[in-house]
C-alpha positions as CSV (number, residue, x, y, z in Angstrom):
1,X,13.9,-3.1,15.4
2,X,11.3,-1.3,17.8
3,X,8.1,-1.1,16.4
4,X,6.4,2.5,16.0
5,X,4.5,3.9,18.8
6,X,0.8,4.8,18.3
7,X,-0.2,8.4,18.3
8,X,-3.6,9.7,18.9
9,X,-6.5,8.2,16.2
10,X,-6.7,9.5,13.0
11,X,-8.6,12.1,12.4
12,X,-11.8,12.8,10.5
13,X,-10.3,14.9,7.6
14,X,-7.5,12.6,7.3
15,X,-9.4,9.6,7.2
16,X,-11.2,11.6,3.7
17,X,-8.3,11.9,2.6
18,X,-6.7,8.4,2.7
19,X,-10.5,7.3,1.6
20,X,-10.8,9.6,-0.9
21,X,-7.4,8.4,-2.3
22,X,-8.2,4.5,-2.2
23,X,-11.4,5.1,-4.0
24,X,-9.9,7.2,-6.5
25,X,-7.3,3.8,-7.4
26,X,-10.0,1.6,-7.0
27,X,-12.1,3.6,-9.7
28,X,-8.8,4.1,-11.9
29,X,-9.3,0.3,-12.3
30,X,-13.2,0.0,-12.1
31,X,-12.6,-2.2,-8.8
32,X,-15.5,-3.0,-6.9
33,X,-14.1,-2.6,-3.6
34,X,-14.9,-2.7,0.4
35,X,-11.9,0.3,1.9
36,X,-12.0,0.2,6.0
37,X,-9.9,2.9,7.6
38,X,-9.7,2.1,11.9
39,X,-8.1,4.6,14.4
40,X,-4.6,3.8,16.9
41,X,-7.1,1.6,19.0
42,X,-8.8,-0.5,16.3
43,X,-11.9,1.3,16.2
44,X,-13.8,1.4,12.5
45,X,-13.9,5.2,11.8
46,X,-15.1,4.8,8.2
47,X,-16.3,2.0,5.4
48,X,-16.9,2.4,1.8
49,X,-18.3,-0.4,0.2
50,X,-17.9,0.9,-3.2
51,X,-20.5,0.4,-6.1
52,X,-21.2,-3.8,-7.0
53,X,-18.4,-4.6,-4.0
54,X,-18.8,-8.5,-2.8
55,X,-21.0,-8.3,0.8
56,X,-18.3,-11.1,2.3
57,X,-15.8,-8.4,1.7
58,X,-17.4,-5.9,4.7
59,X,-15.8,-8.2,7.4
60,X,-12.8,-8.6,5.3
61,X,-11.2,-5.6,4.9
62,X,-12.1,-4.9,8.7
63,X,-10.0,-7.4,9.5
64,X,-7.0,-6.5,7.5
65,X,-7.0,-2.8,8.7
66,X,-7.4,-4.5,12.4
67,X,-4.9,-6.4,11.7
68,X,-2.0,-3.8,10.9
69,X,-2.8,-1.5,13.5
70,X,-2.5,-4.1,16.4
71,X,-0.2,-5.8,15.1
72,X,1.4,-2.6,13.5
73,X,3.0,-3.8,10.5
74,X,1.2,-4.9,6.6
75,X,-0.8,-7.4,6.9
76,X,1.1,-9.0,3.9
77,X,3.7,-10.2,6.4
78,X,1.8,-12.5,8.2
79,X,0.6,-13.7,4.3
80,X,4.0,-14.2,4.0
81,X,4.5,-16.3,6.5
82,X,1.9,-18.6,6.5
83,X,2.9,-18.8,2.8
84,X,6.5,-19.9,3.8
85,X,4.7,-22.8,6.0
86,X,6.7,-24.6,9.2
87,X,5.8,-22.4,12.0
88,X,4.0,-19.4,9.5
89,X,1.1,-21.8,9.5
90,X,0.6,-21.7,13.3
91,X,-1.0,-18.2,12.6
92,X,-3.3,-20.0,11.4
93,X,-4.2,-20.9,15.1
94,X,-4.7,-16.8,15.9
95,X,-8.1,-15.8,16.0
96,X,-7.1,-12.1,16.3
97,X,-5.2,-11.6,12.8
98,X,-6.2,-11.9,9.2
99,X,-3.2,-13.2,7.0
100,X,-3.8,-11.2,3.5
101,X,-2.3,-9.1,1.5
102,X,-3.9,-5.5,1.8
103,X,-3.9,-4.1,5.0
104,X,-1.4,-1.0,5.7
105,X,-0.7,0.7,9.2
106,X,-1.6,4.8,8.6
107,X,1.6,6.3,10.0
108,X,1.8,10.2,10.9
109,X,5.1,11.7,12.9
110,X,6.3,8.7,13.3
111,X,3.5,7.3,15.4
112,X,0.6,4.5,13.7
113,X,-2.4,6.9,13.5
114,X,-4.7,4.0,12.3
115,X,-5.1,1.6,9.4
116,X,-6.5,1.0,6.2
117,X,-7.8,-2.4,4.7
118,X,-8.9,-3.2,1.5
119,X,-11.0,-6.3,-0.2
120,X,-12.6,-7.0,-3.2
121,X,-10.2,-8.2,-5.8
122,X,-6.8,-10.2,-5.5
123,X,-4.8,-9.4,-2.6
124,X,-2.4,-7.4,-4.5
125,X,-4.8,-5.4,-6.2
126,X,-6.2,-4.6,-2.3
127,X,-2.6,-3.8,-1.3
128,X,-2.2,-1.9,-4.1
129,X,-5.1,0.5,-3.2
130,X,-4.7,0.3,0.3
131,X,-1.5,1.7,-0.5
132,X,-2.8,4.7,-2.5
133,X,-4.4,5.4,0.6
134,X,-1.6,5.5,2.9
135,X,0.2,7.6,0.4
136,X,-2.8,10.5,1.1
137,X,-1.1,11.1,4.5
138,X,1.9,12.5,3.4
139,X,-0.4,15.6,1.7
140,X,-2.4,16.1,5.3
């Protein structure tokens, strides 16, 4: 299967939006979380460390939003496969992905807008609000 093209960056307003939406499941739950949201080319456009969020998380959730838009899939895949072991582990060897749980491409008309990622708490817990994020786009 072809992988989605990338559109132009996402915008300001819909960056709120998907921000606004993460924060609002990470508060549901009283998560201290780190929410990164990067454009089509990988470039941060805005971080919310939220209230008591771990500092090591910062470069963390970076990394997973990087990671789904250049690689433009969920970063849980390449968790996945390094899970699985044989050749999942030489990921490993990449220095240009980060293999956790909680990092979503932001997809708008069909094309990968940007991408939000999410630390602080187990990776599904990050997936889980990265994923309330993602779900703002549909109301943009």
């Amino acid at each position: 299967m072809k992988p989605l093209p990338y559109g132009a960056p996402i915008a300001l307003e819909q960056a709120r939006a998907v921000m606004a939406a993460a924060e609002a499941e990470a508060a549901a739950h009283d998560w201290p979380m780190v929410i990164a949201i990067v454009g089509s080319g990988g470039q941060l456009v805005m971080l919310h460390a939220l209230d008591q969020a771990q500092h090591g998380s910062v470069p963390v959730a970076q990394g997973k939003a990087e990671t789904a838009v250049n690689f433009r899939r969920p970063s849980k895949l390449f968790e996945d496969a390094v899970a699985s072991g044989s050749l999942g582990l030489r990921l490993l060897g990449m220095h240009n992905l980060l293999p956790l749980d909680g990092g979503l491409p932001l997809v708008a008309d069909g094309c990968v807008i940007g991408a939000i990622g999410v630390s602080g708490m187990q990776s599904t817990q990050d997936a889980q609000v990265a994923a309330a994020g993602a779900a703002a786009l549909a109301g943009c």
